[in-house]
C-alpha positions as a Markdown table, in Angstrom:
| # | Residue | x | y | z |
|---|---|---|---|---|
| 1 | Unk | -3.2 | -19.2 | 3.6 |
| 2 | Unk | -5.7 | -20.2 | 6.2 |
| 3 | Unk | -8.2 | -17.3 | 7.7 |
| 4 | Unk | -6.4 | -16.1 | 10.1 |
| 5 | Unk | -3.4 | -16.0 | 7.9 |
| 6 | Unk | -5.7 | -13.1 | 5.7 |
| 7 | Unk | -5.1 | -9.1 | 5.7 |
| 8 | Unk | -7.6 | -7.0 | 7.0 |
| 9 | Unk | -10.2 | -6.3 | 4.7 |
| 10 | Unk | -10.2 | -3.3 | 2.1 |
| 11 | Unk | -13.8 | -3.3 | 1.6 |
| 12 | Unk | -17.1 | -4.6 | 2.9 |
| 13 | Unk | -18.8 | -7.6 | 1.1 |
| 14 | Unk | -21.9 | -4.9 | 0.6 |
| 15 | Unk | -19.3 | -4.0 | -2.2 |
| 16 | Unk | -18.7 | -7.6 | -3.6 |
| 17 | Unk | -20.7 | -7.7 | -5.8 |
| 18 | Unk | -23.1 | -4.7 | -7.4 |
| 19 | Unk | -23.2 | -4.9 | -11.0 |
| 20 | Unk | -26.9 | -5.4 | -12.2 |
| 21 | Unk | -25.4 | -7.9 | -14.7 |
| 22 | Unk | -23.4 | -9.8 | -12.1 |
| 23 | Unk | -25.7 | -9.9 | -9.6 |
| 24 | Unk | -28.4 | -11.7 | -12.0 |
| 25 | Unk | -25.5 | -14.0 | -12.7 |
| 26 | Unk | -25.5 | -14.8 | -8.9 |
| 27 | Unk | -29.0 | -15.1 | -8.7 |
| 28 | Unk | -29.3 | -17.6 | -12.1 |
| 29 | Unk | -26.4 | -19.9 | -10.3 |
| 30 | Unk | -23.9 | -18.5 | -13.1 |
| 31 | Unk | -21.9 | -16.8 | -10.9 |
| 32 | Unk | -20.3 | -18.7 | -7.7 |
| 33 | Unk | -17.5 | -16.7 | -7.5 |
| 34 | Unk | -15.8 | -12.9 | -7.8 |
| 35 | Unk | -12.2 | -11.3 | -8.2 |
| 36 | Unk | -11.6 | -8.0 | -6.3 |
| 37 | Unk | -8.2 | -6.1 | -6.2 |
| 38 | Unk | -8.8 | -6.3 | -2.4 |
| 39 | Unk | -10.6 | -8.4 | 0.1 |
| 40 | Unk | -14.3 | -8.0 | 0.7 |
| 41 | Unk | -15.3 | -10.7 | 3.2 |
| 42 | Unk | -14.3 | -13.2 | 5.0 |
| 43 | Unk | -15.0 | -16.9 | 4.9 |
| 44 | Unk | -18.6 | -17.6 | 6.4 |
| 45 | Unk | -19.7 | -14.1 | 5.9 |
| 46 | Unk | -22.9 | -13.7 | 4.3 |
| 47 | Unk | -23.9 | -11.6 | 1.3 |
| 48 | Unk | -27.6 | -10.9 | 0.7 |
| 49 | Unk | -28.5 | -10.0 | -3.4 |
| 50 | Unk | -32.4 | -9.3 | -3.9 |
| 51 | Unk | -33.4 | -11.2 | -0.5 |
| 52 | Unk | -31.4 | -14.2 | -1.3 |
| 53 | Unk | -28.6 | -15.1 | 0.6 |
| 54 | Unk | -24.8 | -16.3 | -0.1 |
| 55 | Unk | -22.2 | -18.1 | 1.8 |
| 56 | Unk | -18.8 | -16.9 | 1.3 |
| 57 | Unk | -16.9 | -20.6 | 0.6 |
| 58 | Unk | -13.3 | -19.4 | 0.5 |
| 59 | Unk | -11.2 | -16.0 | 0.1 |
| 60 | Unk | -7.7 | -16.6 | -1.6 |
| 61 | Unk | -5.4 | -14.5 | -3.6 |
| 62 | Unk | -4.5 | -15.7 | -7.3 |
| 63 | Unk | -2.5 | -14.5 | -9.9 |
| 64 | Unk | -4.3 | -13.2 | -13.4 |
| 65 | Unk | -1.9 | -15.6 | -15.4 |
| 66 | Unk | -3.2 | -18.4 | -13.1 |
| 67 | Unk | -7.0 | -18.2 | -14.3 |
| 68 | Unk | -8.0 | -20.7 | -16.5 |
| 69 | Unk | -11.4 | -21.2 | -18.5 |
| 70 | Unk | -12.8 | -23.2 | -15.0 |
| 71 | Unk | -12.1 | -20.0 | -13.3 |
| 72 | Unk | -14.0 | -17.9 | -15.7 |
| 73 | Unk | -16.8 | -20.3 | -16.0 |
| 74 | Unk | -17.2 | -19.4 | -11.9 |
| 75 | Unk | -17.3 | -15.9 | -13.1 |
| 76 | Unk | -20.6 | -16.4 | -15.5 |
| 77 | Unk | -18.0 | -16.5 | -18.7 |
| 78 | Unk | -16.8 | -18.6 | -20.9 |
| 79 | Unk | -13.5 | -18.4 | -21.3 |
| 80 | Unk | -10.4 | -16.4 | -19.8 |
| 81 | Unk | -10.2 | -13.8 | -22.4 |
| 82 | Unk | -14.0 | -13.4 | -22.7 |
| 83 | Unk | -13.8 | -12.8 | -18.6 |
| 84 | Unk | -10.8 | -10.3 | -19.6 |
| 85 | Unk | -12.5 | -8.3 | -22.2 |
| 86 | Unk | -15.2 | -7.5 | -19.8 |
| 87 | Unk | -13.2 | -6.7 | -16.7 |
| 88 | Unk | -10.9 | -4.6 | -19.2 |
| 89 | Unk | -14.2 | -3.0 | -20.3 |
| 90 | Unk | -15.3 | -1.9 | -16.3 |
| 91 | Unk | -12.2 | -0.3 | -15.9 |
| 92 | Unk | -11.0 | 1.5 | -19.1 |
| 93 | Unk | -7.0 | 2.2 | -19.1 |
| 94 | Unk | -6.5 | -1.5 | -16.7 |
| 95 | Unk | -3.7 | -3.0 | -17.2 |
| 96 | Unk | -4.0 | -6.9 | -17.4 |
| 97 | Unk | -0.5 | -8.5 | -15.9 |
| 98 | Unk | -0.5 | -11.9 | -15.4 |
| 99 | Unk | 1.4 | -11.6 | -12.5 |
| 100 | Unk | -0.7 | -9.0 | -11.0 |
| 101 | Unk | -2.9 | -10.7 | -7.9 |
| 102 | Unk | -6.5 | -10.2 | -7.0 |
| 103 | Unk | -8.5 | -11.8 | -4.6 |
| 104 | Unk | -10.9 | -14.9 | -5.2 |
| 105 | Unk | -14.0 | -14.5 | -3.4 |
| 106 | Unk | -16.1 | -18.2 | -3.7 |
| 107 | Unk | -19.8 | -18.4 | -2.8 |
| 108 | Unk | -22.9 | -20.9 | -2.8 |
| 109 | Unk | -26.2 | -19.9 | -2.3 |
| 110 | Unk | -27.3 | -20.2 | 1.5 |
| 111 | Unk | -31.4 | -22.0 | 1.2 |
| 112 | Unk | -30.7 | -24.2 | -1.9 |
């Protein structure tokens, strides 16, 4: 899927990430990339955390069963169920299907 090939957004990338815990991931360089049920920005967009500034890299829609430790590891995790136990966590009564698809948002800091 190239971007122009992309749905409308659901959301704006204000919203991509906003956990306190996440968004010190960002800003340590463990986090360089987020899943969202729906789409939050588009590529070249940039999101601002505490005054520092991100690049969205890509935006592409993957299937939970896909995700591998890498994956998680661009998440600020370990591993795929440690990354699962935590989203699971956020969202009490989730269900986790491996077939069920979210959207990969990629990012790099902007000034490094």
């Amino acid at each position: 899927m190239n971007k122009q090939e992309l749905p409308p957004k659901t959301c704006s990338i204000e919203r991509l990430v906003t956990n306190e815990a996440d968004v010190e991931l960002v800003l340590q360089g463990k986090k360089t990339a987020t899943r969202r049920n729906g789409r939050y920005a588009d590529e070249g967009e940039i999101m601002e955390l505490k005054g520092e500034k991100y690049i969205v890299d890509k935006v592409y829609s993957q299937a939970l069963g896909e995700l591998t430790d890498e994956h998680a590891k661009q998440e600020g995790f370990q591993t795929v169920e440690e990354y699962k136990e935590t989203i699971l966590s956020y969202h009490p009564g989730m269900p986790w299907h491996p077939k069920m698809r979210v959207w990969v948002h990629e990012f790099s800091p902007v000034n490094k």
